[in-house]
N, C-alpha and C positions, 0 to 999 in steps of 0.2 A: 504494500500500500504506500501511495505516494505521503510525506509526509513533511511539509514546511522546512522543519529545520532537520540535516540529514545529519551524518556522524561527519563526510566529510566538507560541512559546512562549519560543524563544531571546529574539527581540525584546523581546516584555514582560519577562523576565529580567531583558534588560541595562538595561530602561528603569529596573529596581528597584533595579540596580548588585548583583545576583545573579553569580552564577557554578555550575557545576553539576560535580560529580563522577562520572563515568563508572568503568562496571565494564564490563571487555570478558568475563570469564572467563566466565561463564554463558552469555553468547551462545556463545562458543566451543565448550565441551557441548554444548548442548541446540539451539542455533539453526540456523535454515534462513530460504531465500531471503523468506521469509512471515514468519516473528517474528524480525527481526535487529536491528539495533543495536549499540551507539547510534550515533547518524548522528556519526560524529568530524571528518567535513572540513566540513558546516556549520556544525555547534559553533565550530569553529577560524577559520571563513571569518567568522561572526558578531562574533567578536573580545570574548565575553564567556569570564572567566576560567575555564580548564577545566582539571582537575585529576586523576587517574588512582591509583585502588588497590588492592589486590586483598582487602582488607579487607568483612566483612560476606557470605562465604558460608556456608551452612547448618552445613557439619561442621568444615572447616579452612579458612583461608587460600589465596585461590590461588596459582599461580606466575607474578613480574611476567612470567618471560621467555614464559608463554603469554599473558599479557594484550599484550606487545608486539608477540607473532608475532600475533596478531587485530586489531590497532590498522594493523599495516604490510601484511596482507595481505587482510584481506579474508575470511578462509575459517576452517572450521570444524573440529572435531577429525578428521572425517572427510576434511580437506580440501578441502571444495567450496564454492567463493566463494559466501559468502551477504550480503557488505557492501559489494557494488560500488559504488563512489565514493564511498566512506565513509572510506578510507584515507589513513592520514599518512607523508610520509616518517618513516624511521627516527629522526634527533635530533629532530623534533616528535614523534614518540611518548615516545622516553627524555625530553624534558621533563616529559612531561604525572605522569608520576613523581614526578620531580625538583622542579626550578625552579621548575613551574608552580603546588604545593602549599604553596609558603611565604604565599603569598598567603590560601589558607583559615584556615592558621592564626592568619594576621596577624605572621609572623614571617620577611617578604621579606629583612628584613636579618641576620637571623644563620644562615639556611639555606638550602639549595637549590641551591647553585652555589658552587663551589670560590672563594675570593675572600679575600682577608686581612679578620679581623675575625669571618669567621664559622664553623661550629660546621665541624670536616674530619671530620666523618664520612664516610668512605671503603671502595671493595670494590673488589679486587685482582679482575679476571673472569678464564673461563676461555679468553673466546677475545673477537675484536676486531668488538665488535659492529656497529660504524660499517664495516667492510672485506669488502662487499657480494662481492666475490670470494673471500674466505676464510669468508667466514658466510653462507650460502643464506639467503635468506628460512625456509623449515623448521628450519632448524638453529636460526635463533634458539631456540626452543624448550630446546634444548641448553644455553644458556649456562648457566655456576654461578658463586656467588663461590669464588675460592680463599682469600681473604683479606678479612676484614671487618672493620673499625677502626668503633668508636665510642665517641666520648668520648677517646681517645687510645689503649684497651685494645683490645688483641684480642679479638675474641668470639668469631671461627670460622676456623679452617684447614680444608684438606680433605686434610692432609699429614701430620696429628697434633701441630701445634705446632710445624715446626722456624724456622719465621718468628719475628724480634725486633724491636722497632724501637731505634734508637739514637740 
């Protein structure tokens, strides 16, 4: 099957010291076994910088926690695996978020990973993403922040504010 980004596009990529930013949300709607993407465990196995966001769809933003349920399983809104062998364990997906986009920015050292020195931007979730017995594969979907810190302020409760920090 034809497929956008090939391994030896990856290649010439990394030969250019590129890196490439993956949308999973679109495929998630609209994709089937025939148009899927993007191939996430070549990209990852190719070992050129690869980065995740749910930035640049048509009407709104999408949800990371559906872009991470499609990164870790494989399947589509309907459910039905359309990216077989495509998939990343769970904290290689929550990087590709994360960690993995300080490097687009050119800003490895003051973001991405919790670390003295750099920026704590931080979200309190609703449930434990990593804990594969308390969080189904589909439930990812589910998660929310209850708590969001940036910059040191509060931005959002899902409580009405009763959180402080001291």
């Amino acid at each position: 099957r034809d497929r956008f980004i090939t391994r030896e596009y990856a290649d010439k990529l990394a030969a250019l010291g590129g890196g490439v930013s993956v949308l999973g949300g679109w495929r998630y709607i609209s994709g089937t076994a025939e148009a899927n993407g993007p191939p996430f465990k070549m990209l990852a196995d190719s070992g050129i910088p690869m980065g995740m966001s749910s930035d640049g769809m048509q009407i709104s933003p999408m949800n990371p926690w559906i872009g991470l349920y499609y990164v870790v399983t494989g399947r589509n809104a309907r459910g039905e695996l359309i990216n077989e062998g495509q998939t990343l364990p769970r904290n290689h997906a929550l990087r590709l978020y994360t960690q993995a986009n300080g490097w687009f920015l050119g800003e490895e050292d003051s973001l991405g990973t919790i670390e003295p020195g750099k920026y704590a931007d931080i979200v309190v979730l609703s449930d434990d993403y990593f804990d594969e017995s308390a969080v189904s594969d589909s439930a990812i979907r589910d998660i929310s922040s209850v708590l969001t810190i940036v910059g040191g302020e509060i931005v959002h409760t899902n409580d009405g504010g009763a959180f402080s920090i001291q």
